[in-house]
PDB file of N, H, CA, C and O in Angstrom:
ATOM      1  N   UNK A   1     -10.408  -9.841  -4.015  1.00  0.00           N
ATOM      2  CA  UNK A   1      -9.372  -9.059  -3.383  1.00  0.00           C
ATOM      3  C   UNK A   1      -9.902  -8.548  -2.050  1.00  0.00           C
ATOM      4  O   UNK A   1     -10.979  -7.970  -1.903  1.00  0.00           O
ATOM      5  N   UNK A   2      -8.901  -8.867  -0.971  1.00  0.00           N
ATOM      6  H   UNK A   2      -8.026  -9.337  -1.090  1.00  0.00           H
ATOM      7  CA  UNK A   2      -9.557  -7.765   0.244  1.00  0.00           C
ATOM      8  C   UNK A   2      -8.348  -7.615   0.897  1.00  0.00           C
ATOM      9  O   UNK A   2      -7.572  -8.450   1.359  1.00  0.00           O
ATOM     10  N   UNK A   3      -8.308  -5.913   0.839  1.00  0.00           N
ATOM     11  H   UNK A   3      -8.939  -5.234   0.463  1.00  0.00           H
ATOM     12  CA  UNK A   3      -7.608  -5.025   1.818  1.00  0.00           C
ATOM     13  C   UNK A   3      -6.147  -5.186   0.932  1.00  0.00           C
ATOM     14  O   UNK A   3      -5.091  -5.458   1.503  1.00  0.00           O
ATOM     15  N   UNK A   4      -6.244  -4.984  -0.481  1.00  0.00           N
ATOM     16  H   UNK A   4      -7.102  -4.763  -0.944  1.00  0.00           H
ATOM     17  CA  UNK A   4      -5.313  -5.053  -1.093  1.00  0.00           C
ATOM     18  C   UNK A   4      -4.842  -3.534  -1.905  1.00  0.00           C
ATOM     19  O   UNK A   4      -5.803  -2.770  -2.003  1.00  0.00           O
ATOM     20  N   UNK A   5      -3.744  -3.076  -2.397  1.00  0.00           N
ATOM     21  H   UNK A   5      -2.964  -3.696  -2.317  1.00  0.00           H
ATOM     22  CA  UNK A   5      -3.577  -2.002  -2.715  1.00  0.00           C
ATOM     23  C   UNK A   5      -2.568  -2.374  -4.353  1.00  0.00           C
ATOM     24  O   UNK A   5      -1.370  -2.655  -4.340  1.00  0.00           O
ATOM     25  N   UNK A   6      -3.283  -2.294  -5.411  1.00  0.00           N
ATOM     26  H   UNK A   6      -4.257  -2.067  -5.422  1.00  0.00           H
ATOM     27  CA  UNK A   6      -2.732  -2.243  -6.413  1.00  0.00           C
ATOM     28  C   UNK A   6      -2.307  -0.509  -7.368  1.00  0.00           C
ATOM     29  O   UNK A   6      -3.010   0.497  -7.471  1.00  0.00           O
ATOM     30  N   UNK A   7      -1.047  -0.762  -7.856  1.00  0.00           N
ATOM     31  H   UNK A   7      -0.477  -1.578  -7.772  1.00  0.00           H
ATOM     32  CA  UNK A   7      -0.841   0.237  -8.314  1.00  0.00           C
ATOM     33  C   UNK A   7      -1.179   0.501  -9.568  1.00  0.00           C
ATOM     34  O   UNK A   7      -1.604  -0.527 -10.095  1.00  0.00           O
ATOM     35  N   UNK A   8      -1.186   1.889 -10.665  1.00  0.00           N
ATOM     36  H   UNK A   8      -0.841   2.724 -10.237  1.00  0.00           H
ATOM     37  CA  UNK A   8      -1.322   1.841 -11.913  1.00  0.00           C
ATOM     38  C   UNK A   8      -0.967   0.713 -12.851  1.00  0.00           C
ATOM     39  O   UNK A   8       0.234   0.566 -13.078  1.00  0.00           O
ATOM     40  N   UNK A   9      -1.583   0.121 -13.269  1.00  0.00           N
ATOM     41  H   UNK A   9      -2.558   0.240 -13.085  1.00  0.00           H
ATOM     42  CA  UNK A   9      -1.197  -0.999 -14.699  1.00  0.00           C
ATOM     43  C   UNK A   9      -0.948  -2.342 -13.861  1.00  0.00           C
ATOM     44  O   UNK A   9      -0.304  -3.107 -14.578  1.00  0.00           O
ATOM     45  N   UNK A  10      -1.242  -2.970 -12.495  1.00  0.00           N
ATOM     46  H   UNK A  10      -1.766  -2.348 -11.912  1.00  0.00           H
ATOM     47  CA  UNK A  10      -1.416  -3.866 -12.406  1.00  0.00           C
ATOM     48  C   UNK A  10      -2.476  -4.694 -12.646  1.00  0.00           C
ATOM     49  O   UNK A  10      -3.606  -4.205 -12.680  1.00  0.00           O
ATOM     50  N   UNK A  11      -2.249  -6.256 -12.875  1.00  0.00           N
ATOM     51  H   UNK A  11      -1.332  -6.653 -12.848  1.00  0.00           H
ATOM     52  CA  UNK A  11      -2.974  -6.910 -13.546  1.00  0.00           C
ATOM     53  C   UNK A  11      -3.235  -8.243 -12.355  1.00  0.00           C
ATOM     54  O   UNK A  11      -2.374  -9.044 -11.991  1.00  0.00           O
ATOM     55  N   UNK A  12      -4.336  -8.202 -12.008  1.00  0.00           N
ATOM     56  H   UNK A  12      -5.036  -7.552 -12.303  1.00  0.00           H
ATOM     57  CA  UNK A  12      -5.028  -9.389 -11.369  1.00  0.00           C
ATOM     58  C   UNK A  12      -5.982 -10.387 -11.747  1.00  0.00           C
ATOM     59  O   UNK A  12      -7.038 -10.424 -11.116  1.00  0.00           O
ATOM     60  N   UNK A  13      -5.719 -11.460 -12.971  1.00  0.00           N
ATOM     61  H   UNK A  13      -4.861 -11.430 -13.484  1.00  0.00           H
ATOM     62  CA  UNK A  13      -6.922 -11.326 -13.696  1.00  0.00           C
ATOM     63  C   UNK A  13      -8.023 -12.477 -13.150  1.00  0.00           C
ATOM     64  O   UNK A  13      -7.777 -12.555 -11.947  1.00  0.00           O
ATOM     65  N   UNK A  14      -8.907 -13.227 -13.401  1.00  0.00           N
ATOM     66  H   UNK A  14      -9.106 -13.164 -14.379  1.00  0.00           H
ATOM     67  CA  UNK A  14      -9.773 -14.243 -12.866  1.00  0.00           C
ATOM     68  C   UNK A  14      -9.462 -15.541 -11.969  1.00  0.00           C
ATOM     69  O   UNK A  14      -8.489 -16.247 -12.236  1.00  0.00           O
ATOM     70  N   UNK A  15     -10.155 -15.774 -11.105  1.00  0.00           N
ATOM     71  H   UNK A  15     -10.945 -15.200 -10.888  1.00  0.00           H
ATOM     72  CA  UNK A  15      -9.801 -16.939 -10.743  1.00  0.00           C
ATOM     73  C   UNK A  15      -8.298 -17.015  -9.595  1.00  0.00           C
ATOM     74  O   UNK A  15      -7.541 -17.948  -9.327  1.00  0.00           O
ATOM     75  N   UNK A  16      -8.334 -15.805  -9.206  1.00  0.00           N
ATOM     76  H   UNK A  16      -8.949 -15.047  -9.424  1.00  0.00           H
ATOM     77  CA  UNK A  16      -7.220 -15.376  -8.007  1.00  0.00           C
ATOM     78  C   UNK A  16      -7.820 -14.639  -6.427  1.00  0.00           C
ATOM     79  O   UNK A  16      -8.752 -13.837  -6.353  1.00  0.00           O
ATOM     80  N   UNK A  17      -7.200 -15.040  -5.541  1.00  0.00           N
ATOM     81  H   UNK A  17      -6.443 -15.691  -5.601  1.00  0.00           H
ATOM     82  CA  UNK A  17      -7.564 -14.819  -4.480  1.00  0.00           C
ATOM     83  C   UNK A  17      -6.522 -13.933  -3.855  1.00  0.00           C
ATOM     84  O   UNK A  17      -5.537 -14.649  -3.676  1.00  0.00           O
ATOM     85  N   UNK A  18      -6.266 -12.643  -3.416  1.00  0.00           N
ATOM     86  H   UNK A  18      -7.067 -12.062  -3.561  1.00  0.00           H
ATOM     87  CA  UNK A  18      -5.428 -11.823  -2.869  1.00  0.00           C
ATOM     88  C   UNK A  18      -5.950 -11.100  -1.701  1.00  0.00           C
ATOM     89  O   UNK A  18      -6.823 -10.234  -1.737  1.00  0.00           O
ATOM     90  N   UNK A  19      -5.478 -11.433  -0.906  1.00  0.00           N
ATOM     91  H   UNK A  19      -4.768 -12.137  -0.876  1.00  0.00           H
ATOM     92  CA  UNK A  19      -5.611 -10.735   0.457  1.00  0.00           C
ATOM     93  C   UNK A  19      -4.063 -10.002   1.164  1.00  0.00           C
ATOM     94  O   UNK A  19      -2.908 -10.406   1.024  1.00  0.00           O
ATOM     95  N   UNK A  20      -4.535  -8.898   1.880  1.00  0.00           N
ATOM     96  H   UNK A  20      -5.473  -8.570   1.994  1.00  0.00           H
ATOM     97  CA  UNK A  20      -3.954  -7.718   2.626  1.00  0.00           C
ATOM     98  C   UNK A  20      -2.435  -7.730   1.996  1.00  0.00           C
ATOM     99  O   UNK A  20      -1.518  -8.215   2.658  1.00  0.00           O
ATOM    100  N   UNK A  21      -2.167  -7.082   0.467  1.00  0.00           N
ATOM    101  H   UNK A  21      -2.912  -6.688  -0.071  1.00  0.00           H
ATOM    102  CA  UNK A  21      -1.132  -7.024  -0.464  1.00  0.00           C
ATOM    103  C   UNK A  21      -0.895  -5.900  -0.675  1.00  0.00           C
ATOM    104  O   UNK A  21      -1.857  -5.154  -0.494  1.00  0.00           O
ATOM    105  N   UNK A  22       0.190  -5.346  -1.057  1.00  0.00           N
ATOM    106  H   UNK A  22       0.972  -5.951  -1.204  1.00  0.00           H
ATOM    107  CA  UNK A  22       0.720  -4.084  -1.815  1.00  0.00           C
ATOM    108  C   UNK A  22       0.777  -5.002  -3.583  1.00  0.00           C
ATOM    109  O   UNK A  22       1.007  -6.212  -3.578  1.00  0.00           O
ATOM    110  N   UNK A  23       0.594  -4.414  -4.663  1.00  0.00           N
ATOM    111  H   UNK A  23       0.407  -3.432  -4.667  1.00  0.00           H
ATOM    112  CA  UNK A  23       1.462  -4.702  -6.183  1.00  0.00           C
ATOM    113  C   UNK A  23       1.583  -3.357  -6.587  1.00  0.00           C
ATOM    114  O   UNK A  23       0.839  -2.383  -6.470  1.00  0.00           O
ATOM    115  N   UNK A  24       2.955  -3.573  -7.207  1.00  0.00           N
ATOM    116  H   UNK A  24       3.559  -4.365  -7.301  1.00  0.00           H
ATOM    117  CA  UNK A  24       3.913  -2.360  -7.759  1.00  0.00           C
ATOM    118  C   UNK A  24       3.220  -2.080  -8.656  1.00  0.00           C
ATOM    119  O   UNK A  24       2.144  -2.639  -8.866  1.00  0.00           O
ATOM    120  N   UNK A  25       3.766  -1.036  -9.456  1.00  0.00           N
ATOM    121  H   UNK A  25       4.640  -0.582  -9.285  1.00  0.00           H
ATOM    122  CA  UNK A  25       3.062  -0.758 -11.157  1.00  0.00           C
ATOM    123  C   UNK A  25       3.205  -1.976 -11.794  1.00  0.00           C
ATOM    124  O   UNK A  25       4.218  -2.638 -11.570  1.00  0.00           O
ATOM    125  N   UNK A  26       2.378  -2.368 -12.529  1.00  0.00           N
ATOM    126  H   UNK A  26       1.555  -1.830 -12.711  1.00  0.00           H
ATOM    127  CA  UNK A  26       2.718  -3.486 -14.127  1.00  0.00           C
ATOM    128  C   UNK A  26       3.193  -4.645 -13.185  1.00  0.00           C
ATOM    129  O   UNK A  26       4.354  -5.008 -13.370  1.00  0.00           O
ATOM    130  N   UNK A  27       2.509  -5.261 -12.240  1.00  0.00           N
ATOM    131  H   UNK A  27       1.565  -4.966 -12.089  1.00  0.00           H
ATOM    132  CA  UNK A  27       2.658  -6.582 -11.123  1.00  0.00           C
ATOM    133  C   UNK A  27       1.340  -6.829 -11.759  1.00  0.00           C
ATOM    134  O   UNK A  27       0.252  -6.270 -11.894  1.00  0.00           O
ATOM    135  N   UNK A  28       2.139  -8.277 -12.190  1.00  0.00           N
ATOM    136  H   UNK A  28       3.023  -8.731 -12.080  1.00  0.00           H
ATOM    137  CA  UNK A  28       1.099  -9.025 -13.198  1.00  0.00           C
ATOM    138  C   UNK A  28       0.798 -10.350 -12.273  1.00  0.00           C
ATOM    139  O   UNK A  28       1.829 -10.651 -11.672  1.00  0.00           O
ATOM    140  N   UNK A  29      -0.498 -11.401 -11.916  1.00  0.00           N
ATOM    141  H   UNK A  29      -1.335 -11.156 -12.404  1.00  0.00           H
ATOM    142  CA  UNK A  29      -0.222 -12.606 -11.217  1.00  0.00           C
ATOM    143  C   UNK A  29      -1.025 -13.070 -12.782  1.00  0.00           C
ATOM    144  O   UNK A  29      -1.483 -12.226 -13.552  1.00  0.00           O
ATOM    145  N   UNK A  30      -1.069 -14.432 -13.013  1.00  0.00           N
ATOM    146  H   UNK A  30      -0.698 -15.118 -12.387  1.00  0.00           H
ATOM    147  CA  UNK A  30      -1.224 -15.413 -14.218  1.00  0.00           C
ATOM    148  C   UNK A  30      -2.810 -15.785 -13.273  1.00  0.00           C
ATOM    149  O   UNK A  30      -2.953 -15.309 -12.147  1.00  0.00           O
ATOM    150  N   UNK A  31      -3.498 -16.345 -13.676  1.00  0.00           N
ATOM    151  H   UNK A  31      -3.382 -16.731 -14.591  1.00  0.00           H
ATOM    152  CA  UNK A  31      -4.913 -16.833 -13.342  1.00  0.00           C
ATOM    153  C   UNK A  31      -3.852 -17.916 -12.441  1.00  0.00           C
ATOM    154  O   UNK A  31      -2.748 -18.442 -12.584  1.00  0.00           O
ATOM    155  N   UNK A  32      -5.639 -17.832 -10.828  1.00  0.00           N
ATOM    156  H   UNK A  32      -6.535 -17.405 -10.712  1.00  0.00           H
ATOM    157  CA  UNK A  32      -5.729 -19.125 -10.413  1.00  0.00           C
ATOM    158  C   UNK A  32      -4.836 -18.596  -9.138  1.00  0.00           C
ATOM    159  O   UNK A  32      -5.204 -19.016  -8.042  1.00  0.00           O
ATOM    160  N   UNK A  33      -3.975 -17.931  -9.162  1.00  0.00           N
ATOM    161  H   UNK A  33      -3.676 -17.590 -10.053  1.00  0.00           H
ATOM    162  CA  UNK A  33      -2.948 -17.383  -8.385  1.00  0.00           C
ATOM    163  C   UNK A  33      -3.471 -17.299  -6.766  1.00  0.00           C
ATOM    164  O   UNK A  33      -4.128 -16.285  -6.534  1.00  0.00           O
ATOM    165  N   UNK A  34      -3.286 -18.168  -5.678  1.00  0.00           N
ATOM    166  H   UNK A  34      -2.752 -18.992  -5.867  1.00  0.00           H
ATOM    167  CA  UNK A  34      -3.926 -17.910  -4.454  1.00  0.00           C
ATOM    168  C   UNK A  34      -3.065 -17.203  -3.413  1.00  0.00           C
ATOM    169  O   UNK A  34      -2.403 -18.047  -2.810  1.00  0.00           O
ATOM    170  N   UNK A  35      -2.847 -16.049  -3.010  1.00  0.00           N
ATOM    171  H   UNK A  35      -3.385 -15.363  -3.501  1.00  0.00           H
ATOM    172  CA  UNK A  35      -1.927 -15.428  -2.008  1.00  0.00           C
ATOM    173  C   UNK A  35      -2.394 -15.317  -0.631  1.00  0.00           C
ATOM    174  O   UNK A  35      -3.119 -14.429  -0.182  1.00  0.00           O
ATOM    175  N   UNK A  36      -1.709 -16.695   0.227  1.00  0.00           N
ATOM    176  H   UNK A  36      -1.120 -17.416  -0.138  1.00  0.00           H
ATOM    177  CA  UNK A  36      -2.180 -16.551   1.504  1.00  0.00           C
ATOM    178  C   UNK A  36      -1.709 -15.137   2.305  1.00  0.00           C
ATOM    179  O   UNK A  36      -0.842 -14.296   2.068  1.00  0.00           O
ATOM    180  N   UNK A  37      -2.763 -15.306   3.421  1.00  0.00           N
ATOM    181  H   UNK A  37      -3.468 -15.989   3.614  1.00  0.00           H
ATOM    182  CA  UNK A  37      -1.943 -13.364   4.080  1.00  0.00           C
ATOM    183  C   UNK A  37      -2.213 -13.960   5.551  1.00  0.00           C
ATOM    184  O   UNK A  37      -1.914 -13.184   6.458  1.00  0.00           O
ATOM    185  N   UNK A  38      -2.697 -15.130   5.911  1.00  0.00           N
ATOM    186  H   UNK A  38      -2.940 -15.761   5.173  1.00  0.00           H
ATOM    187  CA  UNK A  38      -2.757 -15.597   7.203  1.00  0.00           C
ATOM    188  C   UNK A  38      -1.607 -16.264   7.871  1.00  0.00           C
ATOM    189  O   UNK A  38      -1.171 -17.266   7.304  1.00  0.00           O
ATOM    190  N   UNK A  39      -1.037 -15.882   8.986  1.00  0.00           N
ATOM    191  H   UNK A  39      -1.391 -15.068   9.447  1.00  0.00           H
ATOM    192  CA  UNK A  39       0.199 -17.127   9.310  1.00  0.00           C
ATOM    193  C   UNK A  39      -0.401 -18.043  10.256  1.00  0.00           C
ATOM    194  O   UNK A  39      -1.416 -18.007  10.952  1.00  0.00           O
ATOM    195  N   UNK A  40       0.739 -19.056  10.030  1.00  0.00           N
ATOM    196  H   UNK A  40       1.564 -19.085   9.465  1.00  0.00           H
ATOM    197  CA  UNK A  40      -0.139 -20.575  11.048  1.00  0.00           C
ATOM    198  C   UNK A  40       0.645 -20.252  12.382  1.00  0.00           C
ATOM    199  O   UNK A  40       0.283 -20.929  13.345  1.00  0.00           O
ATOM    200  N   UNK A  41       1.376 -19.590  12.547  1.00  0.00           N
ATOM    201  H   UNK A  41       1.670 -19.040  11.765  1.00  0.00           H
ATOM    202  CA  UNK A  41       2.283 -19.524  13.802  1.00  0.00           C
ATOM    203  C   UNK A  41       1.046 -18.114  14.202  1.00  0.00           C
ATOM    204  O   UNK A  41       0.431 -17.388  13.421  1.00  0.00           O
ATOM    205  N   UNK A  42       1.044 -18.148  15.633  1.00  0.00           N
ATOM    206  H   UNK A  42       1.544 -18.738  16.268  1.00  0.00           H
ATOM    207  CA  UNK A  42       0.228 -16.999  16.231  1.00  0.00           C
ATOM    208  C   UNK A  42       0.751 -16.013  16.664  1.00  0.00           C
ATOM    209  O   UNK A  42       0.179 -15.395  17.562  1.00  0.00           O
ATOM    210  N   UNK A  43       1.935 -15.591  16.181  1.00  0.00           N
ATOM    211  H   UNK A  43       2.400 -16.093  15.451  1.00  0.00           H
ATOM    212  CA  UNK A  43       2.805 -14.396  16.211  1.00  0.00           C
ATOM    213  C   UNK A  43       2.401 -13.273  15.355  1.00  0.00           C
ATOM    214  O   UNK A  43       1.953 -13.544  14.241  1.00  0.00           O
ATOM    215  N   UNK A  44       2.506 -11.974  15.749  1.00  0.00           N
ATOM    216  H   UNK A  44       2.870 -11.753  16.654  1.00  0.00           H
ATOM    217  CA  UNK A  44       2.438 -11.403  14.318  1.00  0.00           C
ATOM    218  C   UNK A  44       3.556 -11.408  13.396  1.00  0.00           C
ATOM    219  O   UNK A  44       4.595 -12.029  13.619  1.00  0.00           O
ATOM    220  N   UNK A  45       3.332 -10.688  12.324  1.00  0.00           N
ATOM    221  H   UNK A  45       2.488 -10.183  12.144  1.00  0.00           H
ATOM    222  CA  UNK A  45       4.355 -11.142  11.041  1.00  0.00           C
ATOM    223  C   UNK A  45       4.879  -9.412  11.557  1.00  0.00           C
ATOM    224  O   UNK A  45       4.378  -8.420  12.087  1.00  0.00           O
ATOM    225  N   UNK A  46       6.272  -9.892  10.965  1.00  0.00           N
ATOM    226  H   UNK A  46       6.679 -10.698  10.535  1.00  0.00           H
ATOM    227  CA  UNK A  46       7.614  -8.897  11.443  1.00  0.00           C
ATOM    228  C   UNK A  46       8.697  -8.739  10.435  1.00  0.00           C
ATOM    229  O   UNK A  46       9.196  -9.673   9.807  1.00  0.00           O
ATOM    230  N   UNK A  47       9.066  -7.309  10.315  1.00  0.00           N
ATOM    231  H   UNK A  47       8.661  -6.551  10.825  1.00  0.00           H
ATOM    232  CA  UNK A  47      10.098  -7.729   8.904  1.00  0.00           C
ATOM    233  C   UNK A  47      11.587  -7.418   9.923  1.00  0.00           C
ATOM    234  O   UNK A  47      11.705  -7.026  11.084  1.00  0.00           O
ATOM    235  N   UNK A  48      12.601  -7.805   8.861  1.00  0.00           N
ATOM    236  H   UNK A  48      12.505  -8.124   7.918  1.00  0.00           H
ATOM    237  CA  UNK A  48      14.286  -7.056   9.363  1.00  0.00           C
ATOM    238  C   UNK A  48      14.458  -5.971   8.599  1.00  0.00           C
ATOM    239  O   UNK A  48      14.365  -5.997   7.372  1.00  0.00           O
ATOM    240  N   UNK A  49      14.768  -4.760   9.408  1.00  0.00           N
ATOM    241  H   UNK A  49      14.844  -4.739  10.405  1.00  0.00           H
ATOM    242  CA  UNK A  49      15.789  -3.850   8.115  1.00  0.00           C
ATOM    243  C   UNK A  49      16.763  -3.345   8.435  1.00  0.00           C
ATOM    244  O   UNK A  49      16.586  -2.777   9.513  1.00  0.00           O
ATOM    245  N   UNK A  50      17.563  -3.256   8.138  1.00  0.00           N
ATOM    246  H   UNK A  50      17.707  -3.717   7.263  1.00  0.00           H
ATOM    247  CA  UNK A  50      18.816  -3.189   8.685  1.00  0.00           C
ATOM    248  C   UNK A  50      19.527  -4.151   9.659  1.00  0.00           C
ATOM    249  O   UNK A  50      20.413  -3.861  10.463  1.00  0.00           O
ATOM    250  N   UNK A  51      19.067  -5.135   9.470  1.00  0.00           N
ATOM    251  H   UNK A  51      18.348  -5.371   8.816  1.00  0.00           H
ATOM    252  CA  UNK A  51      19.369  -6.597  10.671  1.00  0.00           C
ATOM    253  C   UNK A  51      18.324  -6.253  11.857  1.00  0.00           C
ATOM    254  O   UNK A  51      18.139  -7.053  12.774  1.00  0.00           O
ATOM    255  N   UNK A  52      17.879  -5.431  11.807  1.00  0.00           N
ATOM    256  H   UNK A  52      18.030  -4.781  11.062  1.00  0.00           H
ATOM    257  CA  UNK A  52      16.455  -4.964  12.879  1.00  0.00           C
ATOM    258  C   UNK A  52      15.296  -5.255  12.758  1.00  0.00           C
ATOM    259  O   UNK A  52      14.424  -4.555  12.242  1.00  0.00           O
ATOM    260  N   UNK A  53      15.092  -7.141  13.585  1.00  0.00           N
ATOM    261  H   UNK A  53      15.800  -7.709  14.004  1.00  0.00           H
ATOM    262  CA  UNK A  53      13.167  -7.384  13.423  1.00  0.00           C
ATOM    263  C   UNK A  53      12.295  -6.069  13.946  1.00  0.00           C
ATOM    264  O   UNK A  53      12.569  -5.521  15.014  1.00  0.00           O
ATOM    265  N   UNK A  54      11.663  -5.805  13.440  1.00  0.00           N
ATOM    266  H   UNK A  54      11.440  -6.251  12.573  1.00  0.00           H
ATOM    267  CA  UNK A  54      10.594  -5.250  13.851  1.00  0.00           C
ATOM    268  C   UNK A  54       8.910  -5.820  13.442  1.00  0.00           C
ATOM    269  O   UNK A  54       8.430  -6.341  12.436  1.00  0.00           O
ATOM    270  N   UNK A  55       8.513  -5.534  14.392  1.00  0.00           N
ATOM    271  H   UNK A  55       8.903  -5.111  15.210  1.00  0.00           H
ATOM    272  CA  UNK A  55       6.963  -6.262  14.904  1.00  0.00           C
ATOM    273  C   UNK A  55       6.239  -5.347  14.148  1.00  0.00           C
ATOM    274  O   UNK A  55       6.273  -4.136  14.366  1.00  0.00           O
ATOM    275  N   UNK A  56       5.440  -5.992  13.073  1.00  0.00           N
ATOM    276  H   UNK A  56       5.413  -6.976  12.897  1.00  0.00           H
ATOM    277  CA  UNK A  56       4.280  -4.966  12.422  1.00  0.00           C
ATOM    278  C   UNK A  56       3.113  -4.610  13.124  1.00  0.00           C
ATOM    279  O   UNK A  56       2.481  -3.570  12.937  1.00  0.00           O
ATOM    280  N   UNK A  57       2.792  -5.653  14.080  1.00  0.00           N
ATOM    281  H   UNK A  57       3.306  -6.497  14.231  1.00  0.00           H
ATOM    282  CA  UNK A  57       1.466  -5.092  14.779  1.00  0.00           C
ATOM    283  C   UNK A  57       0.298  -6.113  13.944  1.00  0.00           C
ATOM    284  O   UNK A  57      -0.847  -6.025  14.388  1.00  0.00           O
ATOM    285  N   UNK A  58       0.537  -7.163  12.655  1.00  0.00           N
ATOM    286  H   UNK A  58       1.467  -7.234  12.295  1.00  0.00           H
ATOM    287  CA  UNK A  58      -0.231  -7.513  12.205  1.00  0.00           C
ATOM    288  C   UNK A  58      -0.478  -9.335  11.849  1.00  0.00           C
ATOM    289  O   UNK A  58       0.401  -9.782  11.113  1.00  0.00           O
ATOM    290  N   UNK A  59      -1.195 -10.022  12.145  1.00  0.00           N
ATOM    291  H   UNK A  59      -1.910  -9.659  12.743  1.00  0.00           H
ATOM    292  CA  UNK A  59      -1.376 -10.931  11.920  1.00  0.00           C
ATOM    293  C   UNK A  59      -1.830 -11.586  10.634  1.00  0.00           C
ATOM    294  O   UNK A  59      -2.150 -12.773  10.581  1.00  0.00           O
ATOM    295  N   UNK A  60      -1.837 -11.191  10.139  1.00  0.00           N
ATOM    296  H   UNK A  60      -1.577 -10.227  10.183  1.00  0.00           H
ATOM    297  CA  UNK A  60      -2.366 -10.871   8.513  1.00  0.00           C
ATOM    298  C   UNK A  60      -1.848 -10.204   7.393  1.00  0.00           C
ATOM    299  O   UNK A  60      -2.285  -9.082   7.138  1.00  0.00           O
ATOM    300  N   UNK A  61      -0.877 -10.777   6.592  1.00  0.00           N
ATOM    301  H   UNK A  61      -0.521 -11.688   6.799  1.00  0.00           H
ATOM    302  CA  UNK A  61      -0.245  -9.810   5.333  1.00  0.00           C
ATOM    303  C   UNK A  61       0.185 -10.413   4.317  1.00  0.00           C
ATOM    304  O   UNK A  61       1.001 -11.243   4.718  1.00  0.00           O
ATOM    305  N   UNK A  62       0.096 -10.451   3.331  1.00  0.00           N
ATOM    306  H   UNK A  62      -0.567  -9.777   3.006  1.00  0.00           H
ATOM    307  CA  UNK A  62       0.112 -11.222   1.606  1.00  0.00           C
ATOM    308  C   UNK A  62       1.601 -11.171   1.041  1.00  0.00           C
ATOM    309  O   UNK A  62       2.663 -11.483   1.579  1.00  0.00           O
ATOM    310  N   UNK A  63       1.391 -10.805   0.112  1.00  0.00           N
ATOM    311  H   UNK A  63       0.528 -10.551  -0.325  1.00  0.00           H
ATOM    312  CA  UNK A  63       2.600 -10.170  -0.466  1.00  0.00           C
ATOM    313  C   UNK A  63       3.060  -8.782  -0.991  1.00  0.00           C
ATOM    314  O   UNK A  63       2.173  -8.021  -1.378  1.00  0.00           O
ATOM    315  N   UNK A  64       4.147  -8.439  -1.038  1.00  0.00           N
ATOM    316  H   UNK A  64       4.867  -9.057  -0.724  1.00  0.00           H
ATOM    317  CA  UNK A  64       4.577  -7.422  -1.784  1.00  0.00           C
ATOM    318  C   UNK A  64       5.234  -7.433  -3.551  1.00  0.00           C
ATOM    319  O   UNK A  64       6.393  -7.718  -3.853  1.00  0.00           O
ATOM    320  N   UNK A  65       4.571  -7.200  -4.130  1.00  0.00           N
ATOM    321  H   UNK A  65       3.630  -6.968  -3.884  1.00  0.00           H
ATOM    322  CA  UNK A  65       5.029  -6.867  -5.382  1.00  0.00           C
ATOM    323  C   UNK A  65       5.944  -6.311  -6.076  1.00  0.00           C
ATOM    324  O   UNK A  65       5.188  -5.869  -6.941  1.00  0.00           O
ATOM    325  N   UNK A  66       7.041  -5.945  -6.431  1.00  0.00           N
ATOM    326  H   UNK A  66       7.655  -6.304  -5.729  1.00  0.00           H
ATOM    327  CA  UNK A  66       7.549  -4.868  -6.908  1.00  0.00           C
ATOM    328  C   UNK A  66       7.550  -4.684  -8.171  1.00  0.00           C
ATOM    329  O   UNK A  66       7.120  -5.716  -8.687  1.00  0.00           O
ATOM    330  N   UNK A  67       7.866  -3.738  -9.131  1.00  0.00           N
ATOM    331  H   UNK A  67       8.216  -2.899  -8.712  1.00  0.00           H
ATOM    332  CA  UNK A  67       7.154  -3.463 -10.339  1.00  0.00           C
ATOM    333  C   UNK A  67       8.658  -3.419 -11.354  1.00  0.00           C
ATOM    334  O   UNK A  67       8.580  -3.201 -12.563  1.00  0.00           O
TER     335      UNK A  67
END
């Protein structure tokens, strides 16, 4: 794991690779599980909310979990 943030009762178990992630409570991955956090485009990664991209500032980010 690096630069990852798991919550109470999540489960990451052997043989998984997780980089720069949030997991919710009780966010389970199954073995073997590889979560890229690098993009191939040289942009940073950007979300919408409200129909509004916004620029994270980060080139690097995994996934989000929810519980």
């Amino acid at each position: 794991m690096k630069n990852a943030v798991l919550m109470n009762a999540s489960q990451v178990p052997h043989f998984n690779y997780v980089g720069d992630s949030v997991f919710g409570v009780h966010a389970h991955l199954g073995a073997g599980v590889k979560i890229s956090n690098l993009k191939i485009t040289r942009d940073n990664v950007s979300l919408v909310i409200d129909g509004e991209k916004i620029d994270t500032g980060l080139r690097k980010f995994g996934a989000i979990l929810g519980h």
